[in-house]
VEXDREN-2710 file (C-alpha; in Angstrom, 1 decimal):
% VEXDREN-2710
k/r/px/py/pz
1/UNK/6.1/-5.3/9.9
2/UNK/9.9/-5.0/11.1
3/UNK/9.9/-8.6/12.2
4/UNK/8.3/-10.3/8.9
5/UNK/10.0/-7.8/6.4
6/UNK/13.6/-7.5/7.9
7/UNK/14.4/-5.7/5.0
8/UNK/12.6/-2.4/5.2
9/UNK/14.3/0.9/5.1
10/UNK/16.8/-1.1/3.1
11/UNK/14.7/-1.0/-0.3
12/UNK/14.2/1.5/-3.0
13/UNK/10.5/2.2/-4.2
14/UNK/8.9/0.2/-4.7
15/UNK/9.9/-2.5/-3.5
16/UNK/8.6/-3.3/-0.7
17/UNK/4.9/-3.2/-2.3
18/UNK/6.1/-6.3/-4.4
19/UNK/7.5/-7.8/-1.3
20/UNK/4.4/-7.8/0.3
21/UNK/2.2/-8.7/-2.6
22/UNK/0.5/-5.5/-3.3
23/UNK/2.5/-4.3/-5.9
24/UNK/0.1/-4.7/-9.2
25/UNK/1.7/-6.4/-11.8
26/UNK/0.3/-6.6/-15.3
27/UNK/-0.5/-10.1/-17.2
28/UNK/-1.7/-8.7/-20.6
29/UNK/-2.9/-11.7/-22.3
30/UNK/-5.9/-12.0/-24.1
31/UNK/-9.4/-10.9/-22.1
32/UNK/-6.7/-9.3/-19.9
33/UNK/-5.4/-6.9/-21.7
34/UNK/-4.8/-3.6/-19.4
35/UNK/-5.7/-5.2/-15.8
36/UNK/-3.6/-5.5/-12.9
37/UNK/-3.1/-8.2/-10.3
38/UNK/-1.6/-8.2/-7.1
39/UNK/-0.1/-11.4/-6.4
40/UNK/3.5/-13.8/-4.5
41/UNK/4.3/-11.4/-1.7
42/UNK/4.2/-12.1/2.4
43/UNK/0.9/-13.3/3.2
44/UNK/0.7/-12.5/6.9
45/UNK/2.4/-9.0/5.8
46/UNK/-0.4/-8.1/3.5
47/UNK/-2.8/-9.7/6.6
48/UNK/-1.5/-6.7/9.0
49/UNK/-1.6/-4.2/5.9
50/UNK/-5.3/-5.0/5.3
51/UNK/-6.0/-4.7/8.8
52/UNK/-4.8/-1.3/9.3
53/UNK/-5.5/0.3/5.8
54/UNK/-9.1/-0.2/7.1
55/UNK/-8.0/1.7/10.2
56/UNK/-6.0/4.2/8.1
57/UNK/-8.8/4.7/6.0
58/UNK/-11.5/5.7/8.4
59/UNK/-9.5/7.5/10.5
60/UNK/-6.4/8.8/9.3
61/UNK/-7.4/12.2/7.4
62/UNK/-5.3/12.1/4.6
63/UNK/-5.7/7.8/3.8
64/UNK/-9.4/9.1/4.1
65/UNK/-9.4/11.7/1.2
66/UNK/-6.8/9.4/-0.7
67/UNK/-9.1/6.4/-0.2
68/UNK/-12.5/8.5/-1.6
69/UNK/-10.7/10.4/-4.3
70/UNK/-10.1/6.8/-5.7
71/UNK/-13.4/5.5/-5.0
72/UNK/-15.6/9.4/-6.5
73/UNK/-13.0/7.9/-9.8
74/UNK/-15.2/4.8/-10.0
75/UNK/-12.3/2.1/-8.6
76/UNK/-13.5/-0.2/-6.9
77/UNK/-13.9/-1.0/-3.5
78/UNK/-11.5/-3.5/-3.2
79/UNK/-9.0/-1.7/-5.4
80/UNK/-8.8/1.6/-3.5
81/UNK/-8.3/-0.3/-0.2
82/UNK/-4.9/-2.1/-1.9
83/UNK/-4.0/1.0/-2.9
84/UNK/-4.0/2.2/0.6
85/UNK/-1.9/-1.2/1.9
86/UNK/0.9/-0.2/-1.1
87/UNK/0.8/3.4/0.2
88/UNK/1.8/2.3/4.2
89/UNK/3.7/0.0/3.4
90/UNK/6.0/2.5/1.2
91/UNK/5.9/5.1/3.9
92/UNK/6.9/2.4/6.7
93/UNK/9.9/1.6/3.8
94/UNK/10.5/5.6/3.8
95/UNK/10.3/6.1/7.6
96/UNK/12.8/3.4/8.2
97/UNK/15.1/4.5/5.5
98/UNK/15.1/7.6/6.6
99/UNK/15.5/6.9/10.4
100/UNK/12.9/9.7/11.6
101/UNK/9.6/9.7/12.7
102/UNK/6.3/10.2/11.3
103/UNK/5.7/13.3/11.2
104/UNK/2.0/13.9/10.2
105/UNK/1.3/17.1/8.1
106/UNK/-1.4/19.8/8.3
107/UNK/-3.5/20.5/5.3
108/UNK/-2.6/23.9/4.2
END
């Protein structure tokens, strides 16, 4: 991610999502009134965010419980896996901004 999104750490929230194409936009316009699209964006970036939201989402604790919280609301499959992408890619924007490591937290 460093080397295709020079730019991270350097953005405010936000960002990044719509600089890797997972940010969801709206087009409201006729039958699609109230949908959102991802779309543009980095397509090998959101290639390596696909690839490790499925890691993320099967092994990572709390991407898990984020992940089937969205899918027990009825969104669908496909939906709830962006979701996860937009979420990395914000804490990788964080993490650099910052300049300190993950620090993983333990449910209380």
């Amino acid at each position: 991610l460093a080397i295709r999104m020079p730019e991270l750490g350097q953005m405010r929230r936000g960002q990044a999502a719509a600089l890797a194409g997972v940010a969801p936009f709206d087009r409201d316009s006729g039958q699609w009134k109230g949908l959102r699209f991802i779309t543009g964006g980095r397509a090998r970036v959101r290639w390596m965010l696909y690839l490790a939201s499925l890691a993320a989402k099967r092994y990572d604790p709390g991407f898990k419980a984020f992940h089937q919280a969205l899918l027990a609301r009825g969104k669908p499959i496909k939906l709830a896996i962006v979701a996860v992408m937009r979420k990395l890619i914000e804490a990788a924007n964080l993490i650099l901004h910052r300049g300190q490591p993950w620090v993983k937290t333990q449910p209380a």
